[in-house]
C-alpha positions in Angstrom: 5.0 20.7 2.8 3.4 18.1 0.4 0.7 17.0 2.7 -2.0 17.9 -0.2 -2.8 14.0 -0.8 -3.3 13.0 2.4 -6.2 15.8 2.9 -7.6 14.2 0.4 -7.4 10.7 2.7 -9.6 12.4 5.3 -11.9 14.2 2.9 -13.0 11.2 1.2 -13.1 9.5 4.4 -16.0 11.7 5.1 -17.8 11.8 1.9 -17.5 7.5 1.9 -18.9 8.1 5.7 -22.2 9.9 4.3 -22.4 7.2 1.2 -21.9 4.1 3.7 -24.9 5.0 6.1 -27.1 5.1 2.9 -25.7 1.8 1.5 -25.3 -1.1 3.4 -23.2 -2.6 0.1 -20.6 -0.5 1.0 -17.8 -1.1 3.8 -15.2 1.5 4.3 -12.0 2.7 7.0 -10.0 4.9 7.4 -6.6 5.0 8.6 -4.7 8.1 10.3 -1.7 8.6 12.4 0.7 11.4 13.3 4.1 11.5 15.3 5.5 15.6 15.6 8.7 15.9 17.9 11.0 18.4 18.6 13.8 19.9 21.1 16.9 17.6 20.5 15.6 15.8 17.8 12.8 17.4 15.6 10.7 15.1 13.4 7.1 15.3 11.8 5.3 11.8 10.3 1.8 11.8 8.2 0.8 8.5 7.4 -3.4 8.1 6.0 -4.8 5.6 4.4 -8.6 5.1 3.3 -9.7 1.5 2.3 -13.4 1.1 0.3 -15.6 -1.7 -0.4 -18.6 -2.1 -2.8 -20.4 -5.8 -2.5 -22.6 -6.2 -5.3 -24.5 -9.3 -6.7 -21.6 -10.2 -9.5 -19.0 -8.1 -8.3 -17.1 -7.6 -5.0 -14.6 -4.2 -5.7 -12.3 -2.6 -3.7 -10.5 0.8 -4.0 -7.4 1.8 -1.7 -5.6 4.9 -0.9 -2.1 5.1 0.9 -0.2 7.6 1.7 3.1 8.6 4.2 5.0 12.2 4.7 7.8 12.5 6.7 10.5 15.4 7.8 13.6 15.3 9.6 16.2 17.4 11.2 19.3 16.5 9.8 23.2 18.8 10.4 24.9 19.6 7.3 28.6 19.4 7.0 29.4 22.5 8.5 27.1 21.6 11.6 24.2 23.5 10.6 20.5 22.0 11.1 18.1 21.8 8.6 14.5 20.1 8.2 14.5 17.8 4.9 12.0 15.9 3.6 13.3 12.0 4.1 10.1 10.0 2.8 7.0 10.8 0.2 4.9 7.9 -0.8 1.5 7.6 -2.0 -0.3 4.5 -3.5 -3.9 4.1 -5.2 -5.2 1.1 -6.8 -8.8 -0.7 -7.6 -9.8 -4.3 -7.8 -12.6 -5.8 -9.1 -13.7 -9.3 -8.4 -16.5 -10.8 -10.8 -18.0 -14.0 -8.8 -18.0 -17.3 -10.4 -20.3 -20.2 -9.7 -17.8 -22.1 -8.2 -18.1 -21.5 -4.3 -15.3 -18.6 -3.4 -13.7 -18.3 -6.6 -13.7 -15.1 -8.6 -12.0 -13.8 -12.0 -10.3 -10.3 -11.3 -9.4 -7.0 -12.6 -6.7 -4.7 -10.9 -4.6 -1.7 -11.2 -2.5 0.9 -9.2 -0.2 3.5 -8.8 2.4 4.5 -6.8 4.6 7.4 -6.2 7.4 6.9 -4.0 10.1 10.4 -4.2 12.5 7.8 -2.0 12.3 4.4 -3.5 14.3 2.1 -5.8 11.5 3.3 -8.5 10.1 6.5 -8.8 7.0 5.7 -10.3 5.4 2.7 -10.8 1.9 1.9 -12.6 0.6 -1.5 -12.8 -2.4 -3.3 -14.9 -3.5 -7.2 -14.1 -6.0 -9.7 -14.0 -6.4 -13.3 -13.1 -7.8 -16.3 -11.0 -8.8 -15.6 -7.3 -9.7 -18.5 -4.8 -10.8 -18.4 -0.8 -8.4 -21.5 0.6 -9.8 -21.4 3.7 -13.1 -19.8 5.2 -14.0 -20.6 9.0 -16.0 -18.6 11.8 -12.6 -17.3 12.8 -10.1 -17.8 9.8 -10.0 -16.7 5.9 -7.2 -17.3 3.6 -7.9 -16.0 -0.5 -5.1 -16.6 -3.0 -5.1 -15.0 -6.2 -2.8 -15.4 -9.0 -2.3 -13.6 -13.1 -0.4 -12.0 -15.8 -0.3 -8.0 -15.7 2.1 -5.6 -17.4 4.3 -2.8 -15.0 5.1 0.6 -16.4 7.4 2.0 -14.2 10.7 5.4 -13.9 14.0 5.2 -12.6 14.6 8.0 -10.0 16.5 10.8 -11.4 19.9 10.0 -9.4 19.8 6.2 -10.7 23.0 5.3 -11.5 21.5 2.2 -13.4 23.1 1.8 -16.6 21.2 0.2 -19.8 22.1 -1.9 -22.4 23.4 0.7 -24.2 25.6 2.1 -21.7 23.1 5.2 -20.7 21.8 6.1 -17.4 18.1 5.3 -17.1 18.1 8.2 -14.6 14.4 9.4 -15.3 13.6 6.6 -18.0 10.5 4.8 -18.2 10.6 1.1 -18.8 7.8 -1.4 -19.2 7.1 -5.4 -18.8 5.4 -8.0 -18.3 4.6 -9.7 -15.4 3.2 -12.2 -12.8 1.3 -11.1 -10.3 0.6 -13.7 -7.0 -1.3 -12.6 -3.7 -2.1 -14.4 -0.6 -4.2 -12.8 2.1 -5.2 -14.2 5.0 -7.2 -12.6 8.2 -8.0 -14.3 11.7 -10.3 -12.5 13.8 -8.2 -13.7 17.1 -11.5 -12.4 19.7 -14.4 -9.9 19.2 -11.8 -7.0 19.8 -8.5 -8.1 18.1 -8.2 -9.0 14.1 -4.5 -10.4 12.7 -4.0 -9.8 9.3 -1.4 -11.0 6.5 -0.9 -10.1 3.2 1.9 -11.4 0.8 2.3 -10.4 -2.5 4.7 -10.8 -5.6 5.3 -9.1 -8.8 8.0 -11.1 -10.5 9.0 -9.6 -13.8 12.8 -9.8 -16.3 13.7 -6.6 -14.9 13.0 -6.6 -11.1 11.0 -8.9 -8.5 8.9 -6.9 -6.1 7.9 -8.5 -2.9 5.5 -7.1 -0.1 4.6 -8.4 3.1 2.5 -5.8 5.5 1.5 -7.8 8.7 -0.9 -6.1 10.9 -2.5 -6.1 14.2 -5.7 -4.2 15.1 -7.5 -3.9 18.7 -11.0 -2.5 19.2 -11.2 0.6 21.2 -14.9 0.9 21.2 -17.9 0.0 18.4 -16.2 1.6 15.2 -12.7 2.9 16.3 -9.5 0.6 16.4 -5.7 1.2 17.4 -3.5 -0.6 14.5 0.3 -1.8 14.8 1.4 -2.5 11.3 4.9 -3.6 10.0 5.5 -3.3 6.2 8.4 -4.8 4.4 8.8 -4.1 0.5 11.8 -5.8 -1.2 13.1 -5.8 -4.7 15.4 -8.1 -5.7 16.6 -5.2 -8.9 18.1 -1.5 -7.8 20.7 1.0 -8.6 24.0 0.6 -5.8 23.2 3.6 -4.2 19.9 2.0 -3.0 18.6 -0.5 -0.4 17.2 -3.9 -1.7 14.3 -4.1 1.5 12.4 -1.0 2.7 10.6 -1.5 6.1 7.6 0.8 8.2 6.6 0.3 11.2 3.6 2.2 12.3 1.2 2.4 15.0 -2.4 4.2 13.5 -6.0 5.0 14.5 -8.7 3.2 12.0 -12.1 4.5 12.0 -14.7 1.7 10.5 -17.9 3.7 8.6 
């Protein structure tokens, strides 16, 4: 079982814990949730997550970690059971935001990676910078927009039954474009114990448009530990006919706050 990478969630979730209480500059969570069943139906679900942020006099970064595992019992054919692996998916990435005079404006730098064994894209790596602006900043309310080119570097699974221009499969091919990146991210901190979050983004390229909406709801348990209810939906509008255009996760998560 590939559950290597999200070890490595929790592990850094404690080495970010001992930097935090030494820095107050740094802001960090982390993000954990398991669902094992079995008898009739046998299923086991990983999901981790580790969010990190570094507030500095010029520069607000942040660095994210992602990750999901999942198994399920599934009969064969000949009515045989067996436990297959029906998800993988892990996702880094790092943003820096360098802070311009202007009041909540910022010029930034971003890249990621993602993994995905189940996806319309095996792989995907993507570079970018741009404009960022807060919209809308109250005691309860913040809405930040950002917006820039960036170039994508992504595979085609190995069973794609995409075809190219020159009448080849692009089964485990590597394409790249350019693109345009736009993000809109808005929080409301609904009471003392309940936060709404939103987060919209769009990478529109020639080859594909990638959307992603993950819509989340998180209530206080006690000082530093929250329950989460999060619904994810990825969409692109480019993928081979044995594939789905929209991918959707639900999850419900613990989220420890260093």
């Amino acid at each position: 079982m590939k559950l290597k990478y999200l070890s490595v969630l929790v592990a850094a979730g404690v080495v970010t814990s001992a930097v935090a209480s030494e820095k107050k500059t740094w802001e960090a969570n982390a993000e954990l949730g398991a669902i094992i069943t079995s008898g009739n139906t046998e299923t086991t679900t990983f999901k981790g997550a580790l969010n990190v942020k570094h507030n500095l006099e010029n520069w607000n970064n942040e660095y994210k970690l992602d990750g999901i595992y999942k198994e399920d019992e599934v009969e064969k054919d000949d009515g045989t059971k067996v436990t297959e692996r029906t998800n993988e998916k892990y996702f880094a990435s790092a943003q820096g935001n360098y802070k311009l005079n202007e009041e909540n404006a910022h010029l930034f730098v971003y890249g990621s990676y993602l993994s995905d064994y189940f996806g319309a894209y095996r792989q995907e790596a993507v570079v970018s910078g741009g404009y960022g602006l807060r919209l809308l900043d109250t005691d309860t309310m913040v809405l930040n927009a950002e917006i820039g080119p960036g170039y994508k570097y992504f595979q085609y699974p190995d069973d794609s039954t995409e075809v190219g221009d020159d009448g080849e499969l692009l089964a485990d091919e590597w394409e790249g474009e350019v693109i345009a990146l736009a993000k809109a991210d808005y929080t409301w901190q609904i009471s003392e114990g309940a936060k709404f979050t939103q987060l919209v983004a769009m990478e529109y390229g020639s080859t594909n448009t990638k959307t992603r909406s993950e819509t989340a709801l998180l209530t206080k348990i006690n000082g530093s530990l929250q329950m989460k209810v999060g619904f994810n939906v990825t969409h692109n509008s480019d993928v081979a006919d044995d594939k789905e255009n929209t991918d959707t996760e639900t999850a419900l998560t613990l989220v420890y706050n260093f």
